[in-house]
C-alpha positions as CSV (number, residue, x, y, z in Angstrom):
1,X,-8.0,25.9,20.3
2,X,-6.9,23.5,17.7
3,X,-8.7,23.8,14.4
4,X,-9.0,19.9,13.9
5,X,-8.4,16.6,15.4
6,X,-5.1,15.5,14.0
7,X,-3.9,18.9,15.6
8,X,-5.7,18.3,18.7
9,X,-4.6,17.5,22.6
10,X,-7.2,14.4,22.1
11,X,-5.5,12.9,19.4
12,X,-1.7,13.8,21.0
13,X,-2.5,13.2,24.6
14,X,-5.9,11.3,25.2
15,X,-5.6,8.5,22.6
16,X,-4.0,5.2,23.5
17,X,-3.3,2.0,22.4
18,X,-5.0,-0.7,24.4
19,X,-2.3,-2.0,26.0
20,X,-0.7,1.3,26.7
21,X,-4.9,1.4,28.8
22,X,-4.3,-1.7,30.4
23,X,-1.1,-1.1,31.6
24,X,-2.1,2.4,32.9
25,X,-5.2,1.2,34.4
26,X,-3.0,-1.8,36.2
27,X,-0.7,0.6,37.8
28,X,-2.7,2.6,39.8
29,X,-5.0,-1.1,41.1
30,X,-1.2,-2.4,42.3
31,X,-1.1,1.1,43.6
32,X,-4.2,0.6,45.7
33,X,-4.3,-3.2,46.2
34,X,-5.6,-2.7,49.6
35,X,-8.7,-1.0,48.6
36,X,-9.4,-3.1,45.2
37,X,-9.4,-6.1,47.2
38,X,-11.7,-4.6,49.8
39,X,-14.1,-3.2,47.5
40,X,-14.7,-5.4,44.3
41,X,-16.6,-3.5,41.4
42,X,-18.2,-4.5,38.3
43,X,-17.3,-5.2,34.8
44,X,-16.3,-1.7,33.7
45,X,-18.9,-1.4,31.2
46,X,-21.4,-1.9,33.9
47,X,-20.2,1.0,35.8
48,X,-20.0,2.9,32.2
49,X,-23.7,2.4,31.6
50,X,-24.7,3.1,35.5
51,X,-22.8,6.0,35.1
52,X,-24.0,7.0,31.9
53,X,-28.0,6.6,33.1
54,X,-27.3,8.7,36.6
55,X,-25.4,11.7,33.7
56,X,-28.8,11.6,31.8
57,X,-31.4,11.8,35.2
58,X,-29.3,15.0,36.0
59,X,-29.7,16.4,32.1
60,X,-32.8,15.7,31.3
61,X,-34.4,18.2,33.4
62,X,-31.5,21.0,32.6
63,X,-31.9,20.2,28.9
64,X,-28.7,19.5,28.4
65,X,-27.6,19.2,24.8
66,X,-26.2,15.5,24.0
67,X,-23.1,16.5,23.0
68,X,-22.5,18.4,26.5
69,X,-23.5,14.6,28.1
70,X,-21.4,12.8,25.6
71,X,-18.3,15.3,27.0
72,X,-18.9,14.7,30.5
73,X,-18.7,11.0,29.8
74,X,-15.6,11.6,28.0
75,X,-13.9,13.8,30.9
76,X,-14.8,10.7,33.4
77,X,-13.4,8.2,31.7
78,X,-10.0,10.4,31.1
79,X,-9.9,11.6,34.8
80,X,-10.7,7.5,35.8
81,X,-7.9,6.2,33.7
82,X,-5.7,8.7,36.1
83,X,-7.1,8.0,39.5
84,X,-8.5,5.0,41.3
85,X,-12.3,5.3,41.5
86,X,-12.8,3.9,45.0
87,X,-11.0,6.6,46.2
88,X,-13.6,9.0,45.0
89,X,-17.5,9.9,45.2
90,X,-18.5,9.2,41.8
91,X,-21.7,11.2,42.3
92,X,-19.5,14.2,42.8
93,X,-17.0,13.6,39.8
94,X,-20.5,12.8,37.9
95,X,-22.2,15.9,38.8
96,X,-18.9,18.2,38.2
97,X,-18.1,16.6,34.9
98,X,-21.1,17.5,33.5
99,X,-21.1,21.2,35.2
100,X,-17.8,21.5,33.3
101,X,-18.8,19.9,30.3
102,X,-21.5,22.4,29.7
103,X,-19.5,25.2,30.3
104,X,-17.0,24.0,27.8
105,X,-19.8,23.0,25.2
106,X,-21.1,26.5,25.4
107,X,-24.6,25.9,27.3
108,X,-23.3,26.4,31.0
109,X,-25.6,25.9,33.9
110,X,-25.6,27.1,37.2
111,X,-23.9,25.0,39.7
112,X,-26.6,25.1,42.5
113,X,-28.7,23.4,39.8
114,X,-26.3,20.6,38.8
115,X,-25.5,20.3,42.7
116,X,-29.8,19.8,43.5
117,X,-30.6,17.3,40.6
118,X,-27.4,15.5,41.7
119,X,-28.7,15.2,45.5
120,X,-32.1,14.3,43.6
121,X,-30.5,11.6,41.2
122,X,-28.0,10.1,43.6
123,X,-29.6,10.7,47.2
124,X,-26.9,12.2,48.3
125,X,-25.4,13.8,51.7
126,X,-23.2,16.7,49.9
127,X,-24.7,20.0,49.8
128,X,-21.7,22.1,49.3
129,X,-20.9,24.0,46.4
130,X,-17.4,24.4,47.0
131,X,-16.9,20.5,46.7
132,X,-18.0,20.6,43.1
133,X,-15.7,23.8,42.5
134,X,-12.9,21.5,44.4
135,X,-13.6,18.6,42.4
136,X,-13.6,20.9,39.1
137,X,-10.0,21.6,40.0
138,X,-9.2,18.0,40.7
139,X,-10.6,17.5,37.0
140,X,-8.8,20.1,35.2
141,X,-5.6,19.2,37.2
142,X,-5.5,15.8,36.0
143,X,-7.1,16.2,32.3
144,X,-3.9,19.3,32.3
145,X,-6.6,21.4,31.6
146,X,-6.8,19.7,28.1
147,X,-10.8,20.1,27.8
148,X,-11.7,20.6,24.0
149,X,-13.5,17.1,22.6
150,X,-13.8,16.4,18.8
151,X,-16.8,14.4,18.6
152,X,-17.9,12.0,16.0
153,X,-21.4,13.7,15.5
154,X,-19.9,15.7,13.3
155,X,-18.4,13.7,11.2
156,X,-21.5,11.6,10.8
157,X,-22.9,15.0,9.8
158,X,-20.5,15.2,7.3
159,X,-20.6,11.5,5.6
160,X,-24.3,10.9,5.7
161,X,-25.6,12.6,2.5
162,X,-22.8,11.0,0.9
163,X,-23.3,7.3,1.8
164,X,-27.4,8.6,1.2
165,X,-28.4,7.0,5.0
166,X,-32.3,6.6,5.1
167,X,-33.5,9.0,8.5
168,X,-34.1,5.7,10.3
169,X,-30.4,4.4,9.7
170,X,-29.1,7.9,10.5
171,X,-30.8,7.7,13.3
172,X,-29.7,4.2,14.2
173,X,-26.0,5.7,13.5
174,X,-26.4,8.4,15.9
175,X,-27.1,5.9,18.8
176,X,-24.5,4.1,18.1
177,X,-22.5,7.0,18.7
178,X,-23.9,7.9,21.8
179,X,-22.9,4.0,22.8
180,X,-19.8,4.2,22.0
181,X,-19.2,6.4,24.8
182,X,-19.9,3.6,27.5
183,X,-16.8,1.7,26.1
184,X,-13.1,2.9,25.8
185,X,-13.6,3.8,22.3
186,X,-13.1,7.4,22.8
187,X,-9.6,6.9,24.3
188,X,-8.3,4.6,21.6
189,X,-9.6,5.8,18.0
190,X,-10.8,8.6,16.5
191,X,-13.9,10.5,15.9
192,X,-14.1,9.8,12.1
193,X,-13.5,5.5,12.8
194,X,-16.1,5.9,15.6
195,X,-18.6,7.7,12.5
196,X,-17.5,5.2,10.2
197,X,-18.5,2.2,12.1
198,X,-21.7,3.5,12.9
199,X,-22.8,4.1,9.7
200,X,-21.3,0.8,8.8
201,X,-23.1,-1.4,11.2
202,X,-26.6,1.3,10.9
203,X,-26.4,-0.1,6.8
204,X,-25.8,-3.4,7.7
205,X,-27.7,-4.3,10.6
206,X,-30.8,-2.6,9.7
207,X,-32.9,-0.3,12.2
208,X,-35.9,-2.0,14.2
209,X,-38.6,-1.2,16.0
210,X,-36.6,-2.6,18.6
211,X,-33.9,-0.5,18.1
212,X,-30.6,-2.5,17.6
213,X,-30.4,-5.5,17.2
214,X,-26.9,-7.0,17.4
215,X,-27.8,-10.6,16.3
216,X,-25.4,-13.3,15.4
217,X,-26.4,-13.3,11.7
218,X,-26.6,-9.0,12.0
219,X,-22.5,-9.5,13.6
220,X,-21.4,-12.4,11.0
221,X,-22.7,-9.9,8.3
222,X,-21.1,-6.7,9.8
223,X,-17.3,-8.6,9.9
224,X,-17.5,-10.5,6.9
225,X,-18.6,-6.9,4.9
226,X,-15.5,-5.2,6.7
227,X,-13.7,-8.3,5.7
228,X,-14.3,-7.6,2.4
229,X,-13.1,-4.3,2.3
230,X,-9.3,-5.9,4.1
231,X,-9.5,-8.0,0.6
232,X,-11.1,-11.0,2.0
233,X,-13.0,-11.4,-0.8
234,X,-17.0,-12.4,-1.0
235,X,-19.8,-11.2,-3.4
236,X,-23.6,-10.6,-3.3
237,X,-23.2,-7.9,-0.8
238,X,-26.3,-5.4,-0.7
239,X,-25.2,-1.8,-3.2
240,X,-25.2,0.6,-0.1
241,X,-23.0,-1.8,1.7
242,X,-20.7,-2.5,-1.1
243,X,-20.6,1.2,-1.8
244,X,-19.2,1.4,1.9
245,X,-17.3,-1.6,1.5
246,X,-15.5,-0.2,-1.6
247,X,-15.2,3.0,-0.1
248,X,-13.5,1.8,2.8
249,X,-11.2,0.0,0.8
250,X,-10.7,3.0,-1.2
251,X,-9.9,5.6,1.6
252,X,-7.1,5.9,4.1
253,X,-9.3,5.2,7.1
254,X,-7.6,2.3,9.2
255,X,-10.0,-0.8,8.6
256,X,-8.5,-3.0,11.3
257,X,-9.3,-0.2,13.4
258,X,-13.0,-0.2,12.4
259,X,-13.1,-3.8,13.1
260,X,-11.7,-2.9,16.5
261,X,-14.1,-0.6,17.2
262,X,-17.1,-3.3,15.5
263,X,-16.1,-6.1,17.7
264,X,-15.8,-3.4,21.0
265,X,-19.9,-2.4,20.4
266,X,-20.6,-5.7,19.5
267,X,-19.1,-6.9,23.4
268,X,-20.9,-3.6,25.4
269,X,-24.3,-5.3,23.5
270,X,-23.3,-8.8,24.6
271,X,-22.5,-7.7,28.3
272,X,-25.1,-4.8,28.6
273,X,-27.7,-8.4,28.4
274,X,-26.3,-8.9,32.0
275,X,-26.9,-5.1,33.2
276,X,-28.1,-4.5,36.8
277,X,-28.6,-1.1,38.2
278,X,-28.6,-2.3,41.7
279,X,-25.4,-4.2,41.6
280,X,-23.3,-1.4,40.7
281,X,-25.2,1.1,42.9
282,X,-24.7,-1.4,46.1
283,X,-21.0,-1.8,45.0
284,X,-20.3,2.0,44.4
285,X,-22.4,2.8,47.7
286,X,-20.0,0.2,49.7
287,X,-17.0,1.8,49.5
288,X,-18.2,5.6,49.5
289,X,-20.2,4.9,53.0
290,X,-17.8,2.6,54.6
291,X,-14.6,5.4,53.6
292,X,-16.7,7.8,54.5
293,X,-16.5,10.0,50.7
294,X,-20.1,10.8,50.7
295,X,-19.5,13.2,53.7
């Protein structure tokens, strides 16, 4: 097991450029141009947060641990960057994601329970067991059994006393976090930049009783802050701000990666507005039914 990130099969393996994404994600669609022409899918965010909400109906009544969710969304976005989706169930790569992800986060459930809220959550056909230990293979196979996640709870853990958050902006920071994961955030920066930037935006864009509000005064604010600490220049920032400002300035943390990783959670907010659950379960439903995966 490696003792820390910059050690880690994440950071050596699982961590791209965005190009180096695109260019990855392009190959296997030319691969399969007869299939993504037949079955057109949603913004990939879309499909992130569908995804995301039929992982939580199968947790919730396991009481599965965030972290353990956070991980299966992390091992279906690796094993997605490998393979085309429309030549998969997702329900089944769902369901055995998060049976492997507990079993790597240490709170392992049995798989006749995973396989029953999965049936439950996606009204599903399968019934086997041996297609989710099939499928576990597939995951390991094509992750080369690289399974340990360094995730950016942690480090939020770590920096929060020192940039004194407020409960309701620690709060605020931890949602972020759990965001992130809908984006490719996790396969382009690292766990500390992800913590950073949550903090970061929790400081400057305030908890509501909303929750978060990414406005376009709450977004100018957030850039023109982390412009600041790039040596942009600007004054009358609030102290806790400028203390993060200055720190960020300070450290050896990769600003224009933090912007990055701003303007990325500042989009998911933007396109999440357009969000439809039925669009993406018709689209997904399409090509499963009519290929014949759901079998």
């Amino acid at each position: 097991m490696a003792s820390n990130y910059w050690e880690s099969t994440q950071r050596r393996f699982w961590t791209f450029t965005k190009q180096q994404l695109v260019l990855e994600r392009r190959k296997i669609e030319e691969a399969e141009r007869n299939l993504v022409s037949l079955y057109p899918l949603p913004d990939r965010r879309h499909l992130s947060i569908y995804f995301y909400h039929q992982l939580s109906k199968m947790a919730r009544p396991l009481g599965i641990r965030q972290q353990a969710l956070a991980s299966a969304q992390v091992y279906v976005r690796r094993f997605y960057a490998k393979v085309e989706i429309r030549r998969t169930n997702p329900a089944l790569v769902l369901a055995t994601a998060l049976y492997l992800a507990c079993k790597m986060e240490e709170c392992p459930q049995h798989i006749r329970m995973v396989l029953a809220e999965a049936r439950h959550c996606w009204d599903t056909s399968f019934n086997d067991i041996s297609k989710i230990g099939e499928c576990e293979f597939s995951l390991i196979s094509e992750m080369n059994s690289q399974l340990i996640l360094h995730h950016p709870y942690r480090s939020l853990n770590e920096l929060q006393t020192q940039f004194q958050l407020t409960q309701e902006e620690n709060a605020l920071a931890w949602s972020i976090i759990n965001d992130h994961y809908l984006t490719d955030l996790p396969l382009l920066h690292a766990p500390h930049v992800i913590a950073i930037t949550a903090m970061f935006l929790a400081v400057v864009l305030k908890p509501t009783q909303g929750g978060l509000q990414m406005s376009a005064a709450g977004t100018a604010s957030a850039l023109q802050a982390l412009g600041n600490a790039r040596g942009v220049g600007g004054a009358g920032a609030q102290s806790r701000v400028q203390k993060l400002v200055d720190w960020l300035a300070e450290s050896n943390v990769d600003i224009e990666a933090v912007v990055e990783t701003t303007q990325e959670l500042i989009s998911l907010y933007e396109v999440w507005e357009s969000y439809t659950d039925k669009t993406c379960k018709d689209q997904i439903a399409k090509f499963v039914k009519a290929r014949g995966l759901d079998k």
